[in-house]
C-alpha positions in Angstrom: 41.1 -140.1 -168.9 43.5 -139.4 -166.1 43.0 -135.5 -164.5 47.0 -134.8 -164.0 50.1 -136.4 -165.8 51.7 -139.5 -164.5 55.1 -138.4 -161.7 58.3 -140.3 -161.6 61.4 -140.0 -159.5 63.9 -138.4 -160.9 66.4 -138.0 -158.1 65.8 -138.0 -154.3 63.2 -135.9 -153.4 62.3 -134.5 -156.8 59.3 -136.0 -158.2 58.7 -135.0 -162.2 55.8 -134.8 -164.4 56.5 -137.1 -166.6 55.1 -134.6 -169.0 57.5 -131.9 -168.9 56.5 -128.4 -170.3 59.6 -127.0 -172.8 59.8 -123.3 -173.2 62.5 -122.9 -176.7 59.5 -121.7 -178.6 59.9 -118.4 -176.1 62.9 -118.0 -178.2 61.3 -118.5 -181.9 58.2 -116.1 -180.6 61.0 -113.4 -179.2 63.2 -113.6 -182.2 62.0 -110.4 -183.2 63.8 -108.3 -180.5 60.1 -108.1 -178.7 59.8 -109.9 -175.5 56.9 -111.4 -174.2 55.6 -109.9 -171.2 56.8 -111.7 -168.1 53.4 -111.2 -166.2 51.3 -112.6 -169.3 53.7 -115.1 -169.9 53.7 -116.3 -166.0 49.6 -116.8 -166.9 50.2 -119.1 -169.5 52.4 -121.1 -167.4 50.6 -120.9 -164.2 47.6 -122.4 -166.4 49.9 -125.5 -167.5 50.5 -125.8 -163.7 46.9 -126.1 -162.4 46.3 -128.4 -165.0 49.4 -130.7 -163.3 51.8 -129.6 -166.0 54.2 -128.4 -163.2 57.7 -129.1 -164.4 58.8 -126.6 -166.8 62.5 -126.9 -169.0 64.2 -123.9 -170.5 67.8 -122.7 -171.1 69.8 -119.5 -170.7 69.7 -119.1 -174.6 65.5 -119.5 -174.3 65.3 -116.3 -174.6 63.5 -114.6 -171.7 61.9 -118.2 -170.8 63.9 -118.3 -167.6 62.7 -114.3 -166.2 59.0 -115.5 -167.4 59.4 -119.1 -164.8 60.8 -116.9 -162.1 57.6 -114.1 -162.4 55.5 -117.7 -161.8 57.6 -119.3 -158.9 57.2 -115.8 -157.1 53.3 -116.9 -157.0 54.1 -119.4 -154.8 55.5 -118.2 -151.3 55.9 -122.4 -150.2 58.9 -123.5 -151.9 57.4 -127.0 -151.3 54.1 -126.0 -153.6 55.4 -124.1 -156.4 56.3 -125.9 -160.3 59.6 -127.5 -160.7 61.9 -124.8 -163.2 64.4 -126.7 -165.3 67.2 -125.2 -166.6 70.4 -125.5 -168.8 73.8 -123.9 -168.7 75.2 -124.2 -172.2 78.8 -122.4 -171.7 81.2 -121.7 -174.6 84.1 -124.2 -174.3 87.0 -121.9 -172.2 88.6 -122.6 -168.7 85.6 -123.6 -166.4 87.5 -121.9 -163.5 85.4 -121.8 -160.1 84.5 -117.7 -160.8 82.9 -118.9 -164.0 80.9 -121.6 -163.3 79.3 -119.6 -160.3 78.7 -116.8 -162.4 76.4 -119.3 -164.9 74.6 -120.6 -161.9 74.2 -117.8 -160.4 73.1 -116.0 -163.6 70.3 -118.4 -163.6 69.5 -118.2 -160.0 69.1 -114.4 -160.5 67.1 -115.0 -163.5 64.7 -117.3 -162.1 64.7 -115.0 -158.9 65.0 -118.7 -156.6 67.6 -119.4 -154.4 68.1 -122.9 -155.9 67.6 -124.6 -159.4 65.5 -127.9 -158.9 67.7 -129.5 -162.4 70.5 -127.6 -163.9 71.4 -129.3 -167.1 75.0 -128.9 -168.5 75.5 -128.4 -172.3 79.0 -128.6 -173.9 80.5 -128.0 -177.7 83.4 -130.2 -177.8 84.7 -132.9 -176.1 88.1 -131.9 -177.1 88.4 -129.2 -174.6 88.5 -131.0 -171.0 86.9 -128.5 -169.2 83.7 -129.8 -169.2 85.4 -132.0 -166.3 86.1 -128.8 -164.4 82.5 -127.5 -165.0 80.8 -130.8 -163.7 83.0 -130.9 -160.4 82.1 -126.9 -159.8 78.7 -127.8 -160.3 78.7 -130.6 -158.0 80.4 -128.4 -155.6 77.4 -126.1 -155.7 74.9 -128.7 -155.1 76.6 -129.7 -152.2 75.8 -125.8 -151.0 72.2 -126.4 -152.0 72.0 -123.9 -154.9 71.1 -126.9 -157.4 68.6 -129.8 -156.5 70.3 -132.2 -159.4 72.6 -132.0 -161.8 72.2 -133.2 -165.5 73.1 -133.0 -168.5 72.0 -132.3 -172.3 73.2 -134.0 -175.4 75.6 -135.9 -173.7 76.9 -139.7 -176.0 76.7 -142.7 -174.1 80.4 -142.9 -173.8 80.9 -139.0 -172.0 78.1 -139.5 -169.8 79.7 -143.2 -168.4 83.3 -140.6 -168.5 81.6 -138.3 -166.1 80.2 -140.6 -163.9 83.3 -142.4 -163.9 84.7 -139.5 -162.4 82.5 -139.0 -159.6 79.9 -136.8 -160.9 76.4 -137.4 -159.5 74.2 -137.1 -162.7 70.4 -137.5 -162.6 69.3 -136.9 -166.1 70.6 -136.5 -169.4 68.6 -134.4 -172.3 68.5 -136.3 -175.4 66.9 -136.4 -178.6 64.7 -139.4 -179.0 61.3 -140.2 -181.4 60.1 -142.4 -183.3 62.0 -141.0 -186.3 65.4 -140.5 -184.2 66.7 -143.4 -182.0 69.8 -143.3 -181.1 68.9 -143.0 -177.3 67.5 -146.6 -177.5 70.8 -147.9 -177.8 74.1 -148.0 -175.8 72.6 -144.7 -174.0 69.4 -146.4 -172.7 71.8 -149.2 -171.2 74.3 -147.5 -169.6 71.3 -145.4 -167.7 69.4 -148.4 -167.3 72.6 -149.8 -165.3 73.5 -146.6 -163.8 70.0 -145.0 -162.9 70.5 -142.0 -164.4 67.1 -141.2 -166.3 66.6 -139.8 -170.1 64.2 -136.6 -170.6 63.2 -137.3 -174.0 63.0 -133.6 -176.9 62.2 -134.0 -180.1 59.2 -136.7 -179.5 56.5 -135.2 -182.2 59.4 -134.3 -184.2 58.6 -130.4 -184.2 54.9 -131.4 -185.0 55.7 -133.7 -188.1 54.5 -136.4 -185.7 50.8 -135.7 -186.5 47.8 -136.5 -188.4 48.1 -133.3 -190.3 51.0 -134.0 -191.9 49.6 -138.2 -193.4 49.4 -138.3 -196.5 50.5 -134.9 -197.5 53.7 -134.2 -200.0 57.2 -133.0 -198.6 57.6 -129.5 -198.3 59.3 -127.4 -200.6 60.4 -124.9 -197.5 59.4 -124.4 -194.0 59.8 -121.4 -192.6 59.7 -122.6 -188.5 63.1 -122.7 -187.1 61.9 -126.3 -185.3 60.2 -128.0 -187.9 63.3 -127.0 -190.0 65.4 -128.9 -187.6 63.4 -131.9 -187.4 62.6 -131.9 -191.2 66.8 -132.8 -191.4 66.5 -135.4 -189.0 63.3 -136.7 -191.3 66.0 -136.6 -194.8 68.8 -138.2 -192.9 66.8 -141.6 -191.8 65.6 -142.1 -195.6 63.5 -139.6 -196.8 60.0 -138.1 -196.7 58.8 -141.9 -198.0 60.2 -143.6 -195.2 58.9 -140.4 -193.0 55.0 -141.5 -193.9 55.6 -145.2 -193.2 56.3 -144.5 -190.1 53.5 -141.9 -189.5 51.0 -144.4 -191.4 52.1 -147.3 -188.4 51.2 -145.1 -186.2 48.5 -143.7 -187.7 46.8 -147.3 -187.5 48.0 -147.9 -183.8 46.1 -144.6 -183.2 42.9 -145.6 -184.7 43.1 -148.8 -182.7 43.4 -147.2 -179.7 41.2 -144.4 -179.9 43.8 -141.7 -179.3 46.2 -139.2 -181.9 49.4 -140.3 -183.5 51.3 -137.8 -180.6 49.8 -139.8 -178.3 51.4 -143.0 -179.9 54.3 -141.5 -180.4 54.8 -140.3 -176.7 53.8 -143.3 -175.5 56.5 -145.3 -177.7 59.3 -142.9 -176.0 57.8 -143.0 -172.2 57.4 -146.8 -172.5 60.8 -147.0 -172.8 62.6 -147.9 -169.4 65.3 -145.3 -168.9 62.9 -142.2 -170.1 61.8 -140.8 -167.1 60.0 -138.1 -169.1 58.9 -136.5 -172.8 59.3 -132.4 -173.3 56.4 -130.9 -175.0 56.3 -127.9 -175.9 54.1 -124.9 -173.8 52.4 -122.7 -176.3 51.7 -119.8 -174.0 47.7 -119.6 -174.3 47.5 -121.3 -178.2 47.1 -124.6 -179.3 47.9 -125.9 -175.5 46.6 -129.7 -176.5 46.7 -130.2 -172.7 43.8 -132.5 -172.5 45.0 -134.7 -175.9 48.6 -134.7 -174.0 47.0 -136.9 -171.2 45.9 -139.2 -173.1 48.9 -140.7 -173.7 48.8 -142.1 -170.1 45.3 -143.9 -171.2 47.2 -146.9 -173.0 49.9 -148.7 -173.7 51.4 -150.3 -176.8 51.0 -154.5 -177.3 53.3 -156.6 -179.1 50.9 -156.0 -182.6 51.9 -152.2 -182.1 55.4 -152.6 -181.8 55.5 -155.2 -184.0 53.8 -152.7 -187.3 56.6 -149.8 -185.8 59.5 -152.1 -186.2 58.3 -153.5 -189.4 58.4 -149.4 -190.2 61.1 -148.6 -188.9 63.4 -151.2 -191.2 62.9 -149.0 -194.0 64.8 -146.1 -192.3 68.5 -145.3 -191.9 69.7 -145.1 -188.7 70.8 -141.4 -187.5 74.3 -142.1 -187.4 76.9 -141.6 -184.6 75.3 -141.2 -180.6 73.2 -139.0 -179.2 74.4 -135.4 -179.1 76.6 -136.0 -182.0 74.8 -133.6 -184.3 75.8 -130.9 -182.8 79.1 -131.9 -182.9 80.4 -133.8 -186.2 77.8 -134.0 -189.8 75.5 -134.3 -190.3 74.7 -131.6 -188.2 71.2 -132.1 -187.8 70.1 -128.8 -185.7 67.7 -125.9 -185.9 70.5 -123.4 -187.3 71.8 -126.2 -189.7 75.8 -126.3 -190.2 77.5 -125.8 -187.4 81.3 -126.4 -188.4 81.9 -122.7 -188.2 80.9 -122.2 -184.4 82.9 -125.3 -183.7 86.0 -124.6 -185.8 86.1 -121.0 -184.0 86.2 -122.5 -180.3 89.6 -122.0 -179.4 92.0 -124.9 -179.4 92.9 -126.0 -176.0 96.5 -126.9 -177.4 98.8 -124.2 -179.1 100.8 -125.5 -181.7 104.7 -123.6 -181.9 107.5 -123.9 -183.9 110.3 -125.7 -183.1 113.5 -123.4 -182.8 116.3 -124.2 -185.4 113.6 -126.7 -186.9 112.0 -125.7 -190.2 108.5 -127.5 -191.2 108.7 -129.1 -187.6 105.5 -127.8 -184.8 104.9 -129.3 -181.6 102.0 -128.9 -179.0 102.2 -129.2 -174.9 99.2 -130.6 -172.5 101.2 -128.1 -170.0 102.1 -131.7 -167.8 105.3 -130.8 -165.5 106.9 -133.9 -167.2 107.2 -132.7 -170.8 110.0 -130.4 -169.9 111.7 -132.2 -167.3 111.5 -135.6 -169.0 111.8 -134.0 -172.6 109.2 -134.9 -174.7 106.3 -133.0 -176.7 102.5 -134.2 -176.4 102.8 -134.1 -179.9 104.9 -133.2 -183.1 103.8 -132.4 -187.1 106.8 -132.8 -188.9 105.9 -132.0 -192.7 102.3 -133.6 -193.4 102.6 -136.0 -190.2 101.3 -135.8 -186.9 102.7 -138.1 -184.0 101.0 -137.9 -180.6 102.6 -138.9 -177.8 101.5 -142.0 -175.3 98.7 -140.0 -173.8 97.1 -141.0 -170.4 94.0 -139.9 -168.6 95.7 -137.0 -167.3 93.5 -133.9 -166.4 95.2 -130.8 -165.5 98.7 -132.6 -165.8 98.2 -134.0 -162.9 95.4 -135.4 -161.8 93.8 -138.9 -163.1 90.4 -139.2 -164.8 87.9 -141.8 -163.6 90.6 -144.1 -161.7 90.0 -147.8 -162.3 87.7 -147.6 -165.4 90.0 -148.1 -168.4 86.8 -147.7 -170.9 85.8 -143.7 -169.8 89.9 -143.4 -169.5 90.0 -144.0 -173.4 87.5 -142.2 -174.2 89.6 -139.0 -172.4 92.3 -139.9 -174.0 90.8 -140.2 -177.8 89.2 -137.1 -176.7 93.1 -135.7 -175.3 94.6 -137.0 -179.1 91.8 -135.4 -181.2 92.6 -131.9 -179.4 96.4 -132.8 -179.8 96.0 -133.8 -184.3 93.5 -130.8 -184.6 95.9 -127.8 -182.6 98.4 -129.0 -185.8 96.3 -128.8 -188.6 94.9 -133.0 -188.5 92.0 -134.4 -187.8 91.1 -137.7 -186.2 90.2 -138.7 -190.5 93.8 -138.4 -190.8 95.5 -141.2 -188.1 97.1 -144.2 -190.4 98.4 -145.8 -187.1 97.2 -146.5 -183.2 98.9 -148.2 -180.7 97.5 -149.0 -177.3 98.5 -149.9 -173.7 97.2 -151.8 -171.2 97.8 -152.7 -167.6 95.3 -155.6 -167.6 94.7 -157.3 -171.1 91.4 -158.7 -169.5 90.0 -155.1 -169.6 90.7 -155.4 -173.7 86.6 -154.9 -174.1 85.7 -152.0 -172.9 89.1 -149.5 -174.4 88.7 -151.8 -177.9 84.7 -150.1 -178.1 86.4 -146.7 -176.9 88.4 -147.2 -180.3 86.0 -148.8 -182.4 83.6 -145.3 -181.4 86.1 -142.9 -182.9 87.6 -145.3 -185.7 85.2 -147.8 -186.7 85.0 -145.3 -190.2 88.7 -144.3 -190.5 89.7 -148.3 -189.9 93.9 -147.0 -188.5 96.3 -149.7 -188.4 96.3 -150.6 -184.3 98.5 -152.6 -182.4 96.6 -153.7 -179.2 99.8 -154.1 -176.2 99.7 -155.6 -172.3 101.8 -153.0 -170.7 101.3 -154.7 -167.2 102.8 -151.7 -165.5 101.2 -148.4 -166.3 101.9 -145.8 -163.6 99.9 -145.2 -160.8 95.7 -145.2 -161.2 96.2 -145.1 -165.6 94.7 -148.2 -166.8 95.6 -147.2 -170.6 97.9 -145.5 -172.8 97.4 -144.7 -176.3 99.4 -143.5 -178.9 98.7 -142.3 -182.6 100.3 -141.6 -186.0 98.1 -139.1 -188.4 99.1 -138.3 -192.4 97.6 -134.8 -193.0 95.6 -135.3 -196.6 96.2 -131.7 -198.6 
């Protein structure tokens, strides 16, 4: 059995565990109001380290997991020697001005008392507020400075992540949900990182410990009181059920057998043998049930064809998650620890503000703030009665600046993202557009704008008229229009 966990690359000069140690359960043991002490908690941690469990990943809603890292990376005066701190900024959606953005890194500099955080991971809400845009650039900004060793992000779709890179954001991981039960991540994700180089850290691997021997064989729950096994227990219902659950636990229950090791092991191993996963995130259990030395066995075999043959022959009894990764946090099924999350999202301000139009009953309009609207005379969009008509809408952030120039595929996925803000400022959403019409300068780039489309409306099926504009303005590669009917 090998003594430390296997290391990986994940950007220059910052070699990973490929075993990384999650701190959320800091916030299940501190839900309380009682906070664990930062000393004792340090211990635990410095114990993972020794053992080569070095890279630890927490968030500024962990509780007090970052203040707990920072009493360990004090133990270690050589900046070179101490364990790698992972951390996540997960702003609510708002103007990403430079003043905020340096506020939540700094926050997290102070927290983890460091003068620069070796990943910082960026969360968003909603993709229909565009600041996320602003936040990436500020955050590459402070990279350049040296007060972040990488940038990366969490929960991020296929199509958002190829958006930001696109734009000229340097991203070196994205944080993704991804087991044996859930994945999503396999799919367009694991290609576009696989052709990029950007690297997946895998959460959610033993599916809050349903992924076990303890639980073969045994009858669903009736309630479960653990805010993560709750979470993962959804995920379980929404890919066929608890039957479909323990056929994929009895495949690699037998792999496990075979091989001498646990079914976490297999199921690890089936994540980390995938190309783009640069690493799993177990969780650190701060001096109980640690599992360190069954953790390293995962790096003892590998999966033949015969194994991953029995798992696909499991796995065609499930329903696929839908949508991309991310998307549960985002749209239904909302498949997270605190369940529904439609209420958070619906009270995120708008980043449109719909107003009357003067001397025009029934009638509302909303502006993207572009220069043009007033001097050409136009609105980005109008509601007259139940409909909704949205403008031809470029790639236009910040009325005047161009999102990822020469890419038409991340363009339309800006400007979906531009139209869904636009229908849902005037009472729509996206469920309601009868009608699309798209622009292009170059009808060979058809492809990549038609999947753009097909991601937001392969349900809702709008009438679409696909044009060749040949002559789109400047770096816009696409224009899209779109009628909505608002259903009462």
């Amino acid at each position: 059995m090998p003594i430390y966990p296997e290391r990986t690359m994940l950007a220059p000069g910052l070699t990973i565990s490929r075993l990384v140690c999650g701190l959320w359960q800091v916030a299940d043991i501190e839900k309380s109001g009682t906070t664990i002490n930062p000393e004792l908690g340090a211990d635990a941690l410095q114990a993972y380290a020794q053992a080569g469990f070095d890279t630890f990943d927490m968030a500024d809603h962990y509780g007090s997991a970052e203040i707990i890292t920072g009493h360990l990376l004090k133990r270690y005066p050589a900046a070179s020697a101490r364990p790698l701190a992972f951390t996540k900024w997960c702003p609510e959606p708002g103007p990403m001005t430079r003043d905020v953005v340096r506020r939540g890194v700094e926050d997290r500099l102070q927290r983890l008392g460091t003068d620069k955080v070796d990943l910082l991971q960026f969360h968003w809400w909603t993709f229909e507020h565009p600041a996320w845009l602003d936040a990436l650039h500020e955050m590459q900004a402070m990279k350049a400075e040296g007060l972040i060793g990488a940038l990366g992000l969490t929960n991020f779709d296929a199509a958002h992540l190829n958006l930001a890179l696109a734009d000229g954001i340097e991203i070196a991981s994205n944080q993704v949900s991804f087991s044996l039960i859930d994945r999503r991540a396999a799919g367009d994700l694991s290609a576009l990182c696989q052709k990029t180089g950007v690297k997946l850290l895998a959460y959610g691997t033993l599916c809050g410990g349903f992924l076990s021997e303890k639980w073969l064989g045994q009858p669903e729950p009736a309630s479960i009181p653990d805010w993560s096994r709750s979470k993962y227990k959804r995920f379980i219902d929404t890919a066929g059920g608890w039957a479909v659950y323990q056929g994929i636990l009895a495949a690699a229950s037998d792999i496990a057998r075979k091989h001498g090791v646990s079914v976490s092991n297999v199921a690890s191993r089936w994540v980390l043998e995938h190309p783009a996963v640069a690493a799993t995130i177990i969780g650190a259990r701060l001096g109980e049930n640690e599992h360190r030395d069954d953790n390293l066995k995962v790096f003892t075999f590998t999966l033949d064809e015969d194994d991953k043959a029995l798992l696909e022959d499991a796995f065609a009894a499930s329903t696929a998650i839908p949508g991309d990764c991310g998307d549960e946090y985002r749209k239904p099924p909302f498949l997270t620890a605190s369940g529904d999350l439609s209420h958070h999202l619906e009270a995120i301000p708008s980043v449109y503000t719909a107003t009357p139009v003067p001397g025009r009953a029934n009638r509302l309009r909303v502006s993207s703030g572009s220069i043009w609207e007033p001097l050409a005379g136009y609105s980005r969009a109008v509601r007259i009665g139940d409909r909704i008509l949205v403008s031809g809408t470029t790639a236009t952030h910040d009325a005047d600046r161009c999102v990822a120039p020469g890419d038409p595929g991340a363009q339309a996925t800006y400007i979906l993202d531009k139209i869904a803000a636009s229908i849902t400022a005037l009472g729509g959403r996206m469920e309601d557009v009868v009608r699309t019409r798209i622009y292009l300068k170059d009808a060979a780039q058809w492809e990549p704008v038609s999947r753009a489309h097909g991601r937001v409306f392969s349900e809702i099926l709008p009438a679409n008229t696909l044009i060749e504009a040949g002559a789109l303005i400047g770096d816009y590669e696409v224009e899209i229009e779109a009628e909505a009917i608002v259903m009462q």
